[in-house]
N, C-alpha and C positions, 0 to 999 in steps of 0.2 A: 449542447454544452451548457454545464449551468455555472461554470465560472469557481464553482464552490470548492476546495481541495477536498479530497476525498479522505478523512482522518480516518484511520483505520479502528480506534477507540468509540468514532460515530458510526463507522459501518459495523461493528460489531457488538453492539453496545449492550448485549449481552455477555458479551465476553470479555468486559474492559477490565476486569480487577485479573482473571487470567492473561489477560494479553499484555499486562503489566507485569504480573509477577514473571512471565516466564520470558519477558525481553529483559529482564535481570538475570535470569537464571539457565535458561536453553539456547547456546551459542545458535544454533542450528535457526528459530525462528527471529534472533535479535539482528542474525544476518539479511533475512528477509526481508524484516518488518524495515531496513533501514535502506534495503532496493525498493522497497518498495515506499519511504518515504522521500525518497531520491528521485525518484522515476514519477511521482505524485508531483513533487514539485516542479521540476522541468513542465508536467504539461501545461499544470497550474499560470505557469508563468507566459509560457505559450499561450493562452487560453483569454488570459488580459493583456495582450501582446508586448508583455516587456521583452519578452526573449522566443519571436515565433519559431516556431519550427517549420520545416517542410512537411506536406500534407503525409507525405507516405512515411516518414519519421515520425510525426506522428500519431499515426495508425498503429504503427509498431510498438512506441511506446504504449498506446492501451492495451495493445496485446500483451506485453509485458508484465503489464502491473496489472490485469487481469489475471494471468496466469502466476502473478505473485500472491495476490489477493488469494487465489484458492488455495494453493501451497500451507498460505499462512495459518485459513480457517482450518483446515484438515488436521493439521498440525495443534490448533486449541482444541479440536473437537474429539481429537484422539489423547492429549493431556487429563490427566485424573483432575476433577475438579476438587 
């Protein structure tokens, strides 16, 4: 655990002027990118224990915004640049 939130603009930081333009414009990944900044921060917060979670919740939550995380990139990597 490295405590760090995981910004999607840093994990993709190739993709940061696309991953802007198209959470203004593509309903479809602004809904993602906001489960997925949703679900970032519950763990986030978990992780500095202001708000722990249960172990197997989560687990599930990195399952979640794992599989949110790829959703998202596939979704820039298939937008026309």
């Amino acid at each position: 655990m490295t405590r760090t939130p995981h910004r999607l603009a840093d994990d993709f930081p190739g993709h940061r002027e696309r991953l802007a333009d198209l959470r203004r414009t593509d309903a479809h990944l602004a809904r993602l990118a906001a489960e997925y900044d949703a679900l970032n921060e519950r763990i986030h917060l978990s992780e500095i224990n202001v708000m722990p979670l249960e172990d197997l919740e989560e687990v599930q939550c990195r399952k979640e915004r794992a599989a949110l995380k790829d959703a998202i990139y596939a979704t820039l990597t298939r937008a026309p640049a």
